[in-house]
C-alpha positions in Angstrom: 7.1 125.6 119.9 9.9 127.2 117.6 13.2 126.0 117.3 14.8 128.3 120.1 12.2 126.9 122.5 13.4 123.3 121.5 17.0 124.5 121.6 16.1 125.4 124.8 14.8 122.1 126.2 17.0 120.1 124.9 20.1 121.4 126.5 19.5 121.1 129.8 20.0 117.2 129.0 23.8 116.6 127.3 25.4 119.0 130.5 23.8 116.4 133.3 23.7 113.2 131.5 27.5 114.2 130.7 28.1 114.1 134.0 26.0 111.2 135.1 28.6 109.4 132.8 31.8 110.9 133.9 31.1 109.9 137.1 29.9 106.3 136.5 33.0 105.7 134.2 35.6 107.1 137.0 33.6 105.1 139.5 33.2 101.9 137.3 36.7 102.1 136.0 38.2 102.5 140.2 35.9 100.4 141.8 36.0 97.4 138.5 32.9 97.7 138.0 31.3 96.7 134.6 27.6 98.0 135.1 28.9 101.4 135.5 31.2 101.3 132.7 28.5 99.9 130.3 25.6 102.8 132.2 28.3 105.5 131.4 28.8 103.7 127.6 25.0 104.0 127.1 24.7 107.6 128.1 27.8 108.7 126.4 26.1 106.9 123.0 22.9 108.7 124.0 25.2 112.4 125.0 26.3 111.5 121.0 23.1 110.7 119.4 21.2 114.0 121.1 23.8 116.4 120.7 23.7 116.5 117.0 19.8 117.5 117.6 20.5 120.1 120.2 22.9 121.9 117.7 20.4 121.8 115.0 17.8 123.6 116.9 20.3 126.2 118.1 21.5 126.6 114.6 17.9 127.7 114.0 17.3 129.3 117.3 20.0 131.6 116.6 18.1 133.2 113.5 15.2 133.8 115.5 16.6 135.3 119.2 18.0 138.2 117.4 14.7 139.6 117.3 14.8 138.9 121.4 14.9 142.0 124.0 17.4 141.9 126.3 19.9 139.5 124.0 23.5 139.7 124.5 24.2 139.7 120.7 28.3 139.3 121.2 27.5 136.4 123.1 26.0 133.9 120.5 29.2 134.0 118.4 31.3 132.0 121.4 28.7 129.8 122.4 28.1 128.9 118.5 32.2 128.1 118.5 31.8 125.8 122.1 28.8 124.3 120.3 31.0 122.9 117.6 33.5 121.5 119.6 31.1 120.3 121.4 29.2 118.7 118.5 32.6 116.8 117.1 33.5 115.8 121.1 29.9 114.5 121.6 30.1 112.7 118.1 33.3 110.9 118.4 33.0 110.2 122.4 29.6 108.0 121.2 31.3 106.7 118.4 34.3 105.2 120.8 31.8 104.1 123.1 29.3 102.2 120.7 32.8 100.5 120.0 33.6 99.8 123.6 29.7 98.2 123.6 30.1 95.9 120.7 33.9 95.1 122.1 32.2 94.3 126.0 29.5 92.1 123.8 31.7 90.4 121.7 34.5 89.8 124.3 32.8 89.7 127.6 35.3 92.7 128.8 36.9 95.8 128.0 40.9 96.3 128.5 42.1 98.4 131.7 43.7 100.6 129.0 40.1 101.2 126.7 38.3 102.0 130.1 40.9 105.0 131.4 40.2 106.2 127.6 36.9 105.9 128.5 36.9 107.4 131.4 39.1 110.3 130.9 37.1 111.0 127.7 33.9 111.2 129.4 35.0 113.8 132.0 36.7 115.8 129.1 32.9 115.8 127.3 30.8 117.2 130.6 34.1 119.7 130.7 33.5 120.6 127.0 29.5 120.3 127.5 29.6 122.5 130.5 31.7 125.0 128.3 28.9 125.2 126.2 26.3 125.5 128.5 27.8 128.4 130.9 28.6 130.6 127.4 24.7 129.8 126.4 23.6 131.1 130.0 25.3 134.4 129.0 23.2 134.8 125.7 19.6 135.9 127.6 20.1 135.3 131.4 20.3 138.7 133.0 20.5 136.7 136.5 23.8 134.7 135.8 26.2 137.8 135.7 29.4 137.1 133.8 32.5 138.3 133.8 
């Protein structure tokens, strides 16, 4: 396995588990409910511990896919830039939300105001994740046609 077959694995996880919490903190944060709000904590810690790896291998992968038939070359730039962003989102998204974990276990519950935070930051990472994702697709995916 090389590092743009890794890359390759591993991002089909941040776009869906991104999601997964968006929806659970929206839902959680409506319906005042604190096993979503901690679920979509957890995966938005674990959207901000993986990410970091996922950029790593593409980092690497992007040496290597040059060599790759069939490339779109003027597409790697973009998806590098969204990867970033991405990167600093993920980072700082889990970092807020391994606060909001050591808040709900110190104080038994989060503030109204922490959770629409929460909540709104979560659906602005699976927008930001599936940013980067869709501009990956265009890299080698002769199937997906973009305009």
């Amino acid at each position: 396995m090389n590092a743009a077959h890794l890359h390759l694995i591993l991002t089909h996880f941040p776009p869906v588990l991104s999601l997964i919490a968006a929806g659970a903190a929206v839902v959680g944060f409506l319906r005042k409910r604190a096993d979503l709000v901690s679920i979509a904590l957890w995966l938005l810690v674990v959207i901000g511990a993986m990410v970091p790896v996922v950029y790593m291998a593409g980092d690497r992968a992007a040496d290597q896919i040059g060599r790759v038939d069939g490339v779109q070359q003027d597409a790697i730039a973009p998806h590098e830039r969204a990867g970033t962003i991405s990167l600093v989102a993920s980072a700082a998204i889990g970092a807020l939300a391994a606060a909001a974990l050591v808040w709900a276990r110190r104080r038994a519950n989060i503030p109204g105001g922490i959770r629409i935070i929460l909540a709104a930051a979560a659906l602005a990472l699976a927008v930001v994740i599936g940013w980067t994702a869709n501009l990956g697709g265009a890299i080698h995916h002769p199937e997906i046609e973009q305009h």
